[in-house]
VODREN-132106 format. One line per 3 residues: number of its first residue (from 1); their letters; for each residue x, y, z negated of C-alpha. Coordinates in steps of 0.1 Angstrom, whole numbers, plus 5000, padded with zeros to 4 digits. Last residue first. Layout:
REM residues N
NUM) a) X,Y,Z ~ ... .
This chain:
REM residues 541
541) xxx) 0227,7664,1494 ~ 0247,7683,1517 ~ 0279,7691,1499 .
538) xxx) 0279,7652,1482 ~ 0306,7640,1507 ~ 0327,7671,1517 .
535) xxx) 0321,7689,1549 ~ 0336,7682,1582 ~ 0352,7708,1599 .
532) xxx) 0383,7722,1577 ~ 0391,7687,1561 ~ 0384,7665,1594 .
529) xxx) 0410,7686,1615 ~ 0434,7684,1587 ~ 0434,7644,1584 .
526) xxx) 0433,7640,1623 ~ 0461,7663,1627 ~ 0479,7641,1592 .
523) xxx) 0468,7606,1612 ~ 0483,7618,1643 ~ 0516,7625,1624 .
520) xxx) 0516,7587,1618 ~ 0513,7566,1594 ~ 0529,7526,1597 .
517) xxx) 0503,7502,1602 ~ 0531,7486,1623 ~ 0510,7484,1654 .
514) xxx) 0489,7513,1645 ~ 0519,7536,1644 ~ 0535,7517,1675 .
511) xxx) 0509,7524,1699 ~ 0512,7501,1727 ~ 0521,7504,1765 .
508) xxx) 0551,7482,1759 ~ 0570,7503,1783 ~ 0553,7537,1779 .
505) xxx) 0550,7535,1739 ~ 0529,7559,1721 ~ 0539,7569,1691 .
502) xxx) 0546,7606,1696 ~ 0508,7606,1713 ~ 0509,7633,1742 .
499) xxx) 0502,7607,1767 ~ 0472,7597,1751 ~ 0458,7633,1744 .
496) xxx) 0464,7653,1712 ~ 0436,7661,1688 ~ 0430,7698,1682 .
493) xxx) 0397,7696,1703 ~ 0380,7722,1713 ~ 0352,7736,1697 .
490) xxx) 0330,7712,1674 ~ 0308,7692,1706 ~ 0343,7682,1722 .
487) xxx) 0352,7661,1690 ~ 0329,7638,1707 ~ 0304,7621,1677 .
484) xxx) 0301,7584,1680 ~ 0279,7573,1655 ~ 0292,7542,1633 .
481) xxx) 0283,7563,1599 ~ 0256,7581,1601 ~ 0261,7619,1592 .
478) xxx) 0240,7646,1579 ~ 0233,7630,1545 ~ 0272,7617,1542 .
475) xxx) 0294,7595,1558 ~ 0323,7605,1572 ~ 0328,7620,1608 .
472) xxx) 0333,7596,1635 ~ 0358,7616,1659 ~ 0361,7608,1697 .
469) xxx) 0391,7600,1722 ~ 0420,7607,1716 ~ 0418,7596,1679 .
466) xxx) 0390,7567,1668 ~ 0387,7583,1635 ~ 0378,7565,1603 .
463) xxx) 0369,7579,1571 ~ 0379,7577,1533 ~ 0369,7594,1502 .
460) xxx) 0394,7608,1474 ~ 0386,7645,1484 ~ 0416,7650,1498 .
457) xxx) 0407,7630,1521 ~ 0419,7590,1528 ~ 0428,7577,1558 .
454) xxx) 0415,7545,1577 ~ 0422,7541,1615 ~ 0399,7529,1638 .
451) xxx) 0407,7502,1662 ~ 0416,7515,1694 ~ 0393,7502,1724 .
448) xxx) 0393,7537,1743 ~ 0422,7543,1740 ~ 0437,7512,1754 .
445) xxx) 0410,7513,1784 ~ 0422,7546,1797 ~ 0459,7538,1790 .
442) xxx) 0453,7504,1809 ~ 0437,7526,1838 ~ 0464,7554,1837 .
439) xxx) 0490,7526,1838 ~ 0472,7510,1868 ~ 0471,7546,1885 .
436) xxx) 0506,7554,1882 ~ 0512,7525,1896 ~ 0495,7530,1927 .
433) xxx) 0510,7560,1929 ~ 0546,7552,1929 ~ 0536,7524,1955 .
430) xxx) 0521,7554,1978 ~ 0554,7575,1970 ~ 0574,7542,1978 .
427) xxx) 0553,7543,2012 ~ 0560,7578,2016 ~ 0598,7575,2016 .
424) xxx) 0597,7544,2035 ~ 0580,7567,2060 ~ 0610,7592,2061 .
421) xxx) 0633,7562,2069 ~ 0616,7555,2097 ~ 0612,7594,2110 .
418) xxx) 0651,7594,2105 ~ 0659,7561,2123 ~ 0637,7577,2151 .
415) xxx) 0657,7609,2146 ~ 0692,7593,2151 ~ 0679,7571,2181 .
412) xxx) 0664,7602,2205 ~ 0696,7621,2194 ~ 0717,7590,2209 .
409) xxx) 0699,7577,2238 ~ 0700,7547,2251 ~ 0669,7531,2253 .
406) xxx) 0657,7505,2225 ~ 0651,7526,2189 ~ 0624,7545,2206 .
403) xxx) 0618,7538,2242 ~ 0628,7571,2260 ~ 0610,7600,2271 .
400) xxx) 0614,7615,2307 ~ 0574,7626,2318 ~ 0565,7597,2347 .
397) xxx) 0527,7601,2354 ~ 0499,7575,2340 ~ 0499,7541,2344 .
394) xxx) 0528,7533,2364 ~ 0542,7508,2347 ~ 0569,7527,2339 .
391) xxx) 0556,7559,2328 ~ 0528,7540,2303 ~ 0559,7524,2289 .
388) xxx) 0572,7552,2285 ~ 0541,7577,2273 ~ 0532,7551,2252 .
385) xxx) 0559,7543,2230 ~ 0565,7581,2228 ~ 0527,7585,2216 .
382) xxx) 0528,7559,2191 ~ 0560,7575,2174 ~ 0544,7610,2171 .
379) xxx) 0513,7598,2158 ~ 0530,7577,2132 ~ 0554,7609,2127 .
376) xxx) 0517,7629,2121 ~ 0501,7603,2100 ~ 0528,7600,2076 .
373) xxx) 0530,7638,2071 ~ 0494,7644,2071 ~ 0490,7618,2043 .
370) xxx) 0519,7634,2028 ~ 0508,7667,2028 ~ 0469,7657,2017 .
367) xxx) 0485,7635,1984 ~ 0459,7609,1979 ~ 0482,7579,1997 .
364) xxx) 0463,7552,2015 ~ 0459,7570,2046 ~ 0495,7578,2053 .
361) xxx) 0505,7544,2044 ~ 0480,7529,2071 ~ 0491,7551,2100 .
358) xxx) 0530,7543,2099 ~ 0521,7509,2092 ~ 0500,7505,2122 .
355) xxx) 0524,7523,2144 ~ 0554,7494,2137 ~ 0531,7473,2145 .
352) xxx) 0523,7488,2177 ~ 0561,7486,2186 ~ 0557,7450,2172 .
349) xxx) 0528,7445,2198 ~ 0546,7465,2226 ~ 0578,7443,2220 .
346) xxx) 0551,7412,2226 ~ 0539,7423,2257 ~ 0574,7427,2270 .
343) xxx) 0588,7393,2260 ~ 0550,7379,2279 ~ 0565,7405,2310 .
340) xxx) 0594,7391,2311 ~ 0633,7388,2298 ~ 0654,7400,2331 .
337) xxx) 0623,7421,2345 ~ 0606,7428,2319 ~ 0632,7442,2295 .
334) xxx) 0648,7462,2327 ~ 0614,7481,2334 ~ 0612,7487,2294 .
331) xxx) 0646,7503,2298 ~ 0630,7521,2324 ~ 0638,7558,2314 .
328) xxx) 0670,7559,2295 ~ 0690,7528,2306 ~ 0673,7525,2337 .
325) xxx) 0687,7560,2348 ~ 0681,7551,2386 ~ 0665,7516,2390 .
322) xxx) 0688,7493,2409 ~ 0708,7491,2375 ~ 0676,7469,2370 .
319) xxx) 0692,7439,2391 ~ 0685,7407,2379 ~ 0703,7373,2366 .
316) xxx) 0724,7393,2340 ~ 0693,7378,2315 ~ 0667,7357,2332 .
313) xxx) 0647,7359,2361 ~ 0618,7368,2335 ~ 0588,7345,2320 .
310) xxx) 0562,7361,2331 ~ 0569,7379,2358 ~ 0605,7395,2366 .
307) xxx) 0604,7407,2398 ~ 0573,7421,2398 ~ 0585,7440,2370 .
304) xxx) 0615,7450,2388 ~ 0597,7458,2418 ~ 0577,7481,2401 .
301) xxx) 0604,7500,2384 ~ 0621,7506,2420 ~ 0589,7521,2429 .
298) xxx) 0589,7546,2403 ~ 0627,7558,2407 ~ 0623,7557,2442 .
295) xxx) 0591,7583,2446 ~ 0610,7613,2446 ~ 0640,7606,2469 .
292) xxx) 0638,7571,2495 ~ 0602,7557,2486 ~ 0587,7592,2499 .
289) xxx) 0545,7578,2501 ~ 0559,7547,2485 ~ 0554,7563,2450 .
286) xxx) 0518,7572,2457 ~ 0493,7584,2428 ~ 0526,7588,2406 .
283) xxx) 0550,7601,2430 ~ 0528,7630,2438 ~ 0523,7633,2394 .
280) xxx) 0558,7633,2394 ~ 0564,7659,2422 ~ 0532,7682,2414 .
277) xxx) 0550,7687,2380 ~ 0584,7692,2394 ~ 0567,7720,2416 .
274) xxx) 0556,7742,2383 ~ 0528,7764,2384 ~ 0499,7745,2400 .
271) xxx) 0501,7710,2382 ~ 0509,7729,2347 ~ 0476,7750,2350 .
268) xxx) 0459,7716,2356 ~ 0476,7702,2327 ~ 0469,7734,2304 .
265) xxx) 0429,7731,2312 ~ 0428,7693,2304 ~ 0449,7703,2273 .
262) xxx) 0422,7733,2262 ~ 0399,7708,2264 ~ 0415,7681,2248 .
259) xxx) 0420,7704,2219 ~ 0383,7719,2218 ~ 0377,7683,2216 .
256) xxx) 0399,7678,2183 ~ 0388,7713,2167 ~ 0348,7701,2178 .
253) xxx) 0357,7664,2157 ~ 0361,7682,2125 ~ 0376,7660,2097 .
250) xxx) 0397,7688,2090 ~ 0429,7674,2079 ~ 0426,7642,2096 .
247) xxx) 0409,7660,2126 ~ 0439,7683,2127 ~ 0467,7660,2123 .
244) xxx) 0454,7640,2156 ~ 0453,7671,2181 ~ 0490,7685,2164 .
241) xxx) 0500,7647,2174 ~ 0485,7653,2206 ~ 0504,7686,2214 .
238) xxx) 0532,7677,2201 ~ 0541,7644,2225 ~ 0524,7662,2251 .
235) xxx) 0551,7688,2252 ~ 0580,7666,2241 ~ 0570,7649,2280 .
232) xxx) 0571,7684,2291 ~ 0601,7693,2290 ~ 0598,7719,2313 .
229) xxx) 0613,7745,2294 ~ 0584,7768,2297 ~ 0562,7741,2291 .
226) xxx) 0581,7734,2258 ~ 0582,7766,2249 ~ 0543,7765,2252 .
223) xxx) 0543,7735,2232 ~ 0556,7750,2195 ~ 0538,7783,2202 .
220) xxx) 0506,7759,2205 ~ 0517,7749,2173 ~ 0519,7783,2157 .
217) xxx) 0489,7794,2176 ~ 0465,7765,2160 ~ 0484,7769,2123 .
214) xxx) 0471,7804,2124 ~ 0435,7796,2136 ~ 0434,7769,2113 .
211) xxx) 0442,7791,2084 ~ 0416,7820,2096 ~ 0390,7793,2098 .
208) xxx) 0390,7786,2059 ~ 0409,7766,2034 ~ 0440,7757,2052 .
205) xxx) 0467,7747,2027 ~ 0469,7710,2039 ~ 0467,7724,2078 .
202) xxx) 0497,7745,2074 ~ 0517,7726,2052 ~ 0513,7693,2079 .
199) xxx) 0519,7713,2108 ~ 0552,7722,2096 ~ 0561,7687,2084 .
196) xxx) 0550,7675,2118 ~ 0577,7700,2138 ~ 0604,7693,2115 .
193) xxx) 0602,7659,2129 ~ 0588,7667,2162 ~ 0623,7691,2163 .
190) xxx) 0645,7661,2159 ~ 0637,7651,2196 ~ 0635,7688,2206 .
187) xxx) 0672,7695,2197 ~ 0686,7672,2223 ~ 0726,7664,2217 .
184) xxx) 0753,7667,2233 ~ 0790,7666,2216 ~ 0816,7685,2234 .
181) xxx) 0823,7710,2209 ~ 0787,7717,2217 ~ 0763,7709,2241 .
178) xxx) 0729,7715,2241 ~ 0699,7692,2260 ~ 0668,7692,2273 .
175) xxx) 0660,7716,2300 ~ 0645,7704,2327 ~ 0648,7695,2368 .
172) xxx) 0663,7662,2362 ~ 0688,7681,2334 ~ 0691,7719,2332 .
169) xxx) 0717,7733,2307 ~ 0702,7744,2276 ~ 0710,7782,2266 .
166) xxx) 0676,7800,2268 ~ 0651,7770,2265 ~ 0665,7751,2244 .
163) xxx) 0673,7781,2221 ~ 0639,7790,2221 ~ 0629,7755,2210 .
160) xxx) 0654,7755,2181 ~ 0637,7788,2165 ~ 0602,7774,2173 .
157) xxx) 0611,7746,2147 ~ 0632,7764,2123 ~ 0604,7794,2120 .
154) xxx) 0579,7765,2118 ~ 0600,7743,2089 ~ 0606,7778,2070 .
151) xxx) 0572,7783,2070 ~ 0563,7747,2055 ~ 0587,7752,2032 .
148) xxx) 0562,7739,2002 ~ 0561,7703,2007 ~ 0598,7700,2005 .
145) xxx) 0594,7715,1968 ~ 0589,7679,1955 ~ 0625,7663,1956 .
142) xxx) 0623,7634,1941 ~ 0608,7611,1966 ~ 0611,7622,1996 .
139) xxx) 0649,7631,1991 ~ 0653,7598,1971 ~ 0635,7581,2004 .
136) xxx) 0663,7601,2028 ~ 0690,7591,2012 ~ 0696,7552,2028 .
133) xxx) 0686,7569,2065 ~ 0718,7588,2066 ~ 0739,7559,2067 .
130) xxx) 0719,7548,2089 ~ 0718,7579,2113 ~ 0757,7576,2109 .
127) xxx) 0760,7535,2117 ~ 0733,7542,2146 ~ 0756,7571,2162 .
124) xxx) 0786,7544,2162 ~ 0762,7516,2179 ~ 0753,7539,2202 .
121) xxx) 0787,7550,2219 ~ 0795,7514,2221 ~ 0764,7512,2235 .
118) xxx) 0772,7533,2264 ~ 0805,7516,2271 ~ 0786,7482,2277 .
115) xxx) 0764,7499,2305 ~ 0732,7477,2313 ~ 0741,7446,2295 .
112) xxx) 0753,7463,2269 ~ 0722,7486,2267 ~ 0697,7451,2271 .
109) xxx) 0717,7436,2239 ~ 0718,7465,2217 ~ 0681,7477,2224 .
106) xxx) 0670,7444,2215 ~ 0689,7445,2184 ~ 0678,7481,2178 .
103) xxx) 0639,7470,2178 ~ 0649,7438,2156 ~ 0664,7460,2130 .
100) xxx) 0634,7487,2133 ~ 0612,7459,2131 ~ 0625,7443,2101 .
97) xxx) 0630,7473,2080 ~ 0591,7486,2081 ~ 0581,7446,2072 .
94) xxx) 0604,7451,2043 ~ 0582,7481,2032 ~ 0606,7498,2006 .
91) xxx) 0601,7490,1967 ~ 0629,7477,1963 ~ 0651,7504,1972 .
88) xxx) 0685,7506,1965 ~ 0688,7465,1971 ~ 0660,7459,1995 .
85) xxx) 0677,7487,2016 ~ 0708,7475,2012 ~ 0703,7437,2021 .
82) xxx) 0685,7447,2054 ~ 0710,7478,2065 ~ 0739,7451,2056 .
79) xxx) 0731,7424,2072 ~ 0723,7440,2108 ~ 0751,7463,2106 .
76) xxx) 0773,7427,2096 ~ 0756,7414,2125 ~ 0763,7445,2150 .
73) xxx) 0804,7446,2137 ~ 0802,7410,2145 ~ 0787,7415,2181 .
70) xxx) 0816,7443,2189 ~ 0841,7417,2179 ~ 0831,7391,2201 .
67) xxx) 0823,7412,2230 ~ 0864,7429,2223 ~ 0871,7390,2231 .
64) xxx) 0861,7398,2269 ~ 0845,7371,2292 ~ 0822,7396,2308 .
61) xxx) 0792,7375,2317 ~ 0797,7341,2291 ~ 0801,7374,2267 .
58) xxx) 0766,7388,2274 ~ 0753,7356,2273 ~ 0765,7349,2237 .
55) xxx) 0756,7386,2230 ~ 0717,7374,2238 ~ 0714,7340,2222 .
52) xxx) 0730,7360,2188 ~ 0705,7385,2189 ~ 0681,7362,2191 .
49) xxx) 0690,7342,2163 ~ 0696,7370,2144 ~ 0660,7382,2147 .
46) xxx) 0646,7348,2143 ~ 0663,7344,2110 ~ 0655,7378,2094 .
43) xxx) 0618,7370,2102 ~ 0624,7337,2090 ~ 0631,7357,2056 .
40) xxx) 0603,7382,2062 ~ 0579,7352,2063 ~ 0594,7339,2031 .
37) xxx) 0592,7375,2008 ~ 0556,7372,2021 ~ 0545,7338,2006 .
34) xxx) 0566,7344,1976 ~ 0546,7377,1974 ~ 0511,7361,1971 .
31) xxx) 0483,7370,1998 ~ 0495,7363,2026 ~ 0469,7375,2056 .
28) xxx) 0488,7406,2063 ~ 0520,7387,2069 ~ 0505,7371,2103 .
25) xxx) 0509,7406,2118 ~ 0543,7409,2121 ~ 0542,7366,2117 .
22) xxx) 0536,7366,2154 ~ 0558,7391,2169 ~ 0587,7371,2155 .
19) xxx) 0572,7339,2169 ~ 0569,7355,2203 ~ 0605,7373,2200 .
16) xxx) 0620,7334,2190 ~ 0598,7320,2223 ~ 0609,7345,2247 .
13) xxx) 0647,7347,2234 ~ 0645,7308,2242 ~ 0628,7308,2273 .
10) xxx) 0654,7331,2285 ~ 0679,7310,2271 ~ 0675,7281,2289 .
7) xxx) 0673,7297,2326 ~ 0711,7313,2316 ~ 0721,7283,2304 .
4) xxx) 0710,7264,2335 ~ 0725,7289,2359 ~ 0762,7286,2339 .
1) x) 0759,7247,2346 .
């Protein structure tokens, strides 16, 4: 009976994550918001639904009440980071929210299934980076001068690095992490964020070579510490992203070539100076070559895949602890083989969607920095997702980088929720502007269709003035009336602009003085301006 569950619910977690992957990209073609606001809502449905097929499994394996309790705390997680962030921030991309809650749902079931005691320890570290994810958009938001410590972000940057790599203690033949007080963490994974915000002041205020020279050594500064602590899947993490922020900033493909270039040249270099390079890229072109010490990790991957197929053995039902630190390295390994490859092609799609947004805010917003900014963590995110799974299936050379949001790994985690919340930041700032421009285009039109208003000289005569916009003098012998005259043509203008107007209304969008028909103090500016430039009727004739 147990065997038949467990063969159920595989095709059941398969077909909810298909139909979840589906409608990622489906809500692009919804046009209304009712229509959209509904997808996200079965989104929501099919997340929990899964989640809830996988911890039942989990607890029909270890038969422990704490199971029970430990999936409740991840629900009420679940509900609360969705409703809170549609709450405090309405404008945030819901699609953003869904796949980073679906992401860590999947990473919470294949982690306890792996090592239960291991994501216990990150379920706590998600609650804090959450937590901490709920400021970051007001931070974005409100607090401008961020775009300007770009300096400060390099010194920080290169500062942590050299730390690394003096102090770190040496893991799988690199240096990666620092401990302190007990606590471990791994200062290069918040580093790319700090990192991209660097870049991204350097290259927005680069107006000549000299700039892009300067920002070219201080990330290559950036990499090169990374070499020499042999982290080198950070290293090509940076260095493309710095190869990408450059041609958006520059919009010069040689600077993006020269790049590659100088990174074919480095990856040779690399291959011939360091012997744990030659190892991975040995077990890369032939893992059975030395199955039993550096090629075991890799082929142990393959199996599980093969393993798995399509459709998976099923969760608990195979054996990806076989694979040595699986639950860093190879979780996608594990994903396939107990869930399938058709479950695994569809967590790359919503990985990829995730990517998509990332890249389309940043090019829809008209601030450079934040364009770069957006663009750069997108980069960043893509190339992590890519460099793992492109490890494990043996597509390119194993570097060490875990699935964001899904492996274990509790610094690699806290800045991934980090980079997400940064990019709801941006997005809000994109929405900001977009209304910003719709009130500027209804202010535009407003003024421009104002009906005249009458005053009367001191001369006893009357004249109309369309004010913010152009003066029609009175009538007289050098004057036809109903001729637009810009005030610009007699010396700058003493009129105020729209949103000086003390009458103007930014809710209704009105102006209250010629609403009522009440006078205004625009009327007296316009009255004076009129008296000592436009002569008297009868002067001229």
């Amino acid at each position: 009976m147990s065997s038949l569950l467990y063969e159920i619910s595989k095709y059941l977690m398969l077909v909810l994550m298909a139909f979840y992957t589906m409608q990622c990209y489906t809500v692009f073609r919804k046009k209304d918001e009712d229509s959209r606001q509904y997808l996200f809502l079965r989104q929501n449905m099919l997340m929990f639904f899964l989640h809830f097929v996988g911890y039942a499994l989990i607890y029909l394996e270890l038969r422990e009440t704490e199971v029970l309790f430990f999936y409740g705390a991840q629900v009420l997680y679940l509900f609360l980071t969705l409703v809170l962030f549609r709450l405090i921030y309405p404008m945030a991309s819901r699609l953003l929210i869904n796949n980073m809650c679906m992401l860590l749902s999947i990473g919470f079931i294949m982690i306890a299934r792996l090592d239960y005691d291991e994501c216990l320890k990150q379920f706590v570290i998600v609650v804090a980076a959450t937590v901490l994810a709920l400021l970051i958009p007001v931070i974005i938001r409100k607090l401008r001068f961020i775009t300007k410590m770009y300096y400060a972000y390099t010194l920080l940057g290169i500062g942590l690095l050299g730390l690394v790599a003096v102090a770190a203690r040496t893991t799988y033949g690199a240096k990666l992490t620092i401990s302190i007080g007990g606590f471990s963490f791994q200062p290069s994974e918040f580093v790319k964020i700090v990192y991209v915000f660097a870049i991204a002041g350097l290259l927005c205020h680069a107006k000549d070579f000299r700039r892009i020279v300067i920002a070219t050594c201080l990330a290559a500064a950036h990499v090169l510490i990374l070499v020499v602590s042999k982290d080198l899947g950070s290293a090509v993490i940076f260095f493309v992203t710095y190869l990408v922020m450059i041609f958006i900033a520059t919009k010069n493909p040689f600077y993006t070539l020269a790049g590659i270039l100088a990174g074919s040249v480095g990856s040779v270099g690399a291959y011939f100076l360091f012997s744990h390079v030659r190892v991975r890229v040995q077990a890369w072109l032939d893992p059975f070559a030395d199955y039993q010490l550096t090629g075991y990790q890799a082929a142990q991957a393959l199996f599980s895949i093969a393993a798995g197929g399509w459709f998976g053995t099923g969760l608990y039902q195979g054996s990806p602890t076989a694979i040595p630190v699986v639950e860093q390295d190879m979780m996608f390994a594990a994903i396939v083989e107990e869930l399938g490859i058709i479950f695994g092609i569809c967590l790359i799609l919503v990985c990829m969607s995730c990517f998509i947004m990332f890249i389309n805010i940043g090019m829809q917003l008209t601030n450079k920095y934040y364009r770069l900014v957006a663009v750069g963590l997108g980069t960043t995110y893509g190339v992590q997702v890519f460099l793992t799974i492109g490890g494990t299936i043996k597509l390119i050379p194993l570097t060490g980088v875990t699935l964001p949001l899904v492996s274990y790994g509790g610094s690699s985690v806290l800045s991934t929720i980090i980079m997400f919340a940064i990019v709801q930041g941006l997005y809000m700032l994109r929405s900001d502007e977009e209304v910003k421009r719709e009130q500027k285009e209804s202010m535009r039109m407003q003024t421009s269709n104002i009906p005249y208003g009458q005053y009367t000289r001191p001369d006893g005569q009357q004249s109309s003035v369309s004010y913010g916009r152009s003066v029609y003098p009175p009538a007289g012998n050098d004057y036809q009336r109903g001729r637009r005259q810009s005030s610009a043509s007699y010396g700058e203008s003493r009129y105020p602009s729209a949103k000086d107007m003390d009458y103007y209304d930014e809710d209704q969008q009105v102006y209250s003085s010629y609403r009522k028909g009440e006078p205004s103090e625009i009327n007296r500016k316009s009255d004076e301006f009129a008296s000592s430039k436009f002569p008297k009727r009868g002067n001229n004739q």
